[in-house]
C-alpha positions as CSV (number, residue, x, y, z in Angstrom):
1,X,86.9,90.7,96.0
2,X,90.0,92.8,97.0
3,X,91.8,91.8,93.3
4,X,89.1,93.0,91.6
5,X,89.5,96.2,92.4
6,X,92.7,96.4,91.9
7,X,94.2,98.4,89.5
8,X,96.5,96.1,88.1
9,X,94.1,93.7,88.5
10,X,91.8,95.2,86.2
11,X,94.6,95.9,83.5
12,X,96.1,92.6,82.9
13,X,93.3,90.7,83.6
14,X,92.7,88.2,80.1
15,X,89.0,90.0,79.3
16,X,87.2,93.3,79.7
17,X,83.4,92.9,81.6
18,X,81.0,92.6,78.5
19,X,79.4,96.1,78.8
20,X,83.4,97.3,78.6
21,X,83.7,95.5,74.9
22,X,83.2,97.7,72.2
23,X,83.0,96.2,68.2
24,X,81.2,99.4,66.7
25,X,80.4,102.8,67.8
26,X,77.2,103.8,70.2
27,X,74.9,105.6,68.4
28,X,74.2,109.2,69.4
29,X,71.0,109.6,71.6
30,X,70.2,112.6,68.9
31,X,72.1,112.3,65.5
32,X,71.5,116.4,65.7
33,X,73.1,116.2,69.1
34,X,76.6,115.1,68.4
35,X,79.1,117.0,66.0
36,X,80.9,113.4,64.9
37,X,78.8,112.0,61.6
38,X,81.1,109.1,61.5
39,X,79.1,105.4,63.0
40,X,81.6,103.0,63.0
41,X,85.3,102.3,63.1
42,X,87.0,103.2,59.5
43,X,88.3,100.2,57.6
44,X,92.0,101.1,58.1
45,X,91.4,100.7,61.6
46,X,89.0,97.6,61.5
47,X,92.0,96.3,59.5
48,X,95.0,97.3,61.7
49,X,93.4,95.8,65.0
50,X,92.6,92.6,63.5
51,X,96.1,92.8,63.0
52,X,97.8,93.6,66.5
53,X,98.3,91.5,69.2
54,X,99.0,93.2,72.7
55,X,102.9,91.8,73.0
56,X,103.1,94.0,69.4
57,X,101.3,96.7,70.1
58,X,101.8,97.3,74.1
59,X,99.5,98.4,77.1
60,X,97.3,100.8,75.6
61,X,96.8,103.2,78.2
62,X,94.4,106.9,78.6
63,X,93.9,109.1,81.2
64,X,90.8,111.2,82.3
65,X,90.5,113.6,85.2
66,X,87.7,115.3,86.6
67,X,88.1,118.6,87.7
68,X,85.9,120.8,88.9
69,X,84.2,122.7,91.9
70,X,82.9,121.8,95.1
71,X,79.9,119.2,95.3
72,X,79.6,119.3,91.3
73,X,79.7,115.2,91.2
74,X,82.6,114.2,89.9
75,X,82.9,111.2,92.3
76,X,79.2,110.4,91.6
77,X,80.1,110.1,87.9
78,X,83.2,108.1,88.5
79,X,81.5,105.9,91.4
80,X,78.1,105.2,88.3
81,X,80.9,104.6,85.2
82,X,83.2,102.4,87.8
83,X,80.9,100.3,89.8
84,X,77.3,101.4,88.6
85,X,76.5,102.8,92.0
86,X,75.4,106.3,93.4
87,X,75.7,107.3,96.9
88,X,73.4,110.4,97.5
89,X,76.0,111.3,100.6
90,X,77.9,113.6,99.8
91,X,81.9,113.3,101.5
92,X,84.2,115.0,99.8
93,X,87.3,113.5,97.7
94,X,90.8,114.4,99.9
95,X,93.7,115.1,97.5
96,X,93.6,112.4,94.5
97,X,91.2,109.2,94.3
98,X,92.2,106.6,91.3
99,X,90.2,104.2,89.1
100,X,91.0,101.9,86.3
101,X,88.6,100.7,83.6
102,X,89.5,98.1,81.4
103,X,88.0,97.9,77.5
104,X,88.5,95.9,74.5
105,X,88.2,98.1,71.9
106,X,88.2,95.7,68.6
107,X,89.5,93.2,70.6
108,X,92.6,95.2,71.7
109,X,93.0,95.7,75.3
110,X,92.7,99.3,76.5
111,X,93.0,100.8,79.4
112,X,90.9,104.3,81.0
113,X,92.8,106.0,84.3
114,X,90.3,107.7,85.8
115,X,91.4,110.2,88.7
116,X,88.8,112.0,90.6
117,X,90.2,114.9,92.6
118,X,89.4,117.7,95.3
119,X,87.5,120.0,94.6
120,X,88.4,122.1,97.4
121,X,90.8,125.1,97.3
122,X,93.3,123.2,100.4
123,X,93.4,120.6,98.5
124,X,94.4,122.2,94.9
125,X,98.0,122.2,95.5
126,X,98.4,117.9,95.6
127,X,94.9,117.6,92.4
128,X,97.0,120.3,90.7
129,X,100.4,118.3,90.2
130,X,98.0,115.1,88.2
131,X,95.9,117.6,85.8
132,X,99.1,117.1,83.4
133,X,96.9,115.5,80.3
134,X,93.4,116.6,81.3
135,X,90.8,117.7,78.3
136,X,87.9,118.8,80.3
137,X,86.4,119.7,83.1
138,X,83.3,119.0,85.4
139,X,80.3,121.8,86.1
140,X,77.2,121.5,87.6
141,X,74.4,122.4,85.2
142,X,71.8,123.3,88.1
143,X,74.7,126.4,89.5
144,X,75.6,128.9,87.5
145,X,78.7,129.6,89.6
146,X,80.3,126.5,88.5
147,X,79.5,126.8,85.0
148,X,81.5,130.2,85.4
149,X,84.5,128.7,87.1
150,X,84.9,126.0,84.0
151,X,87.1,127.9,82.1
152,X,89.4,128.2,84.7
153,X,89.9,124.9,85.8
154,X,90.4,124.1,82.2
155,X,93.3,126.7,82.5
156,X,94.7,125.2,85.1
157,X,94.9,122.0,83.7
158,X,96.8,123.1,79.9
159,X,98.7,125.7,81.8
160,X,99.9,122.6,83.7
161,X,100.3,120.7,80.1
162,X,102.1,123.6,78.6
163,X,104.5,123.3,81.6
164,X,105.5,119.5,81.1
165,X,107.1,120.5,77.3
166,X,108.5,123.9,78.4
């Protein structure tokens, strides 16, 4: 049980869980909903991963943080997408907590880094220093304070970008 959840674990092992394989794209709940009008993989790509083998191509690797305020559920959503639970106690995330999810995306291994940090202002200072590489943020639709503190923490996070390449 322990190696399963282990990071590495998850990375090298030889398959991805069958929900984590992915040959086409999901549909959009609403096709009015989404702003992509693209379904499926373009051929280039179809043709280049049937192609690649992972000693060629290398660990394929992204990274996704959630940021956001107090008590808005960012480690609800990572605890459903990671291990299709949800706890309805609430205890707060101290500093940094890590994930790994492993897809095959056409059959190429790929790997999601998931990191799930404090929301609290104490704890700012150690989330702040992993928000390098973050495209979004976390708000909770039912409080209209958080919604107005989303553009911030998105600040945050490419003011921390922009810092990496100065």
């Amino acid at each position: 049980m322990l190696e399963s959840r282990s990071a590495v674990y998850k990375m090298l092992k030889d398959k991805a869980h069958k929900d984590r394989e992915i040959e086409v794209f999901p549909r959009p709940y609403r096709s009015d909903a989404t702003p992509y009008k693209q379904y499926d993989f373009s051929r280039i790509v179809k043709e280049a991963c049937s192609f690649s083998r992972p000693v060629m191509t290398g660990l394929k690797i992204s990274k996704a943080i959630f940021l956001g305020d107090v008590a808005v559920g960012k480690t609800c959503l990572v605890n459903r997408f990671c291990h299709q639970i949800f706890d309805s106690n609430y205890k707060a995330t101290i500093g940094v907590d890590f994930e790994v999810e492993r897809f095959d995306i056409l059959q190429v291994p790929f790997n999601l880094q998931i990191w799930d940090t404090a929301g609290q202002e104490r704890f700012k200072c150690i989330a702040s220093s992993y928000y390098r590489g973050a495209h979004g943020c976390i708000f909770d639709l039912t409080s209209l304070m958080s919604l107005s503190h989303s553009p911030q923490w998105l600040e945050e996070a490419l003011n921390r970008e922009r810092w990496r390449y100065k």
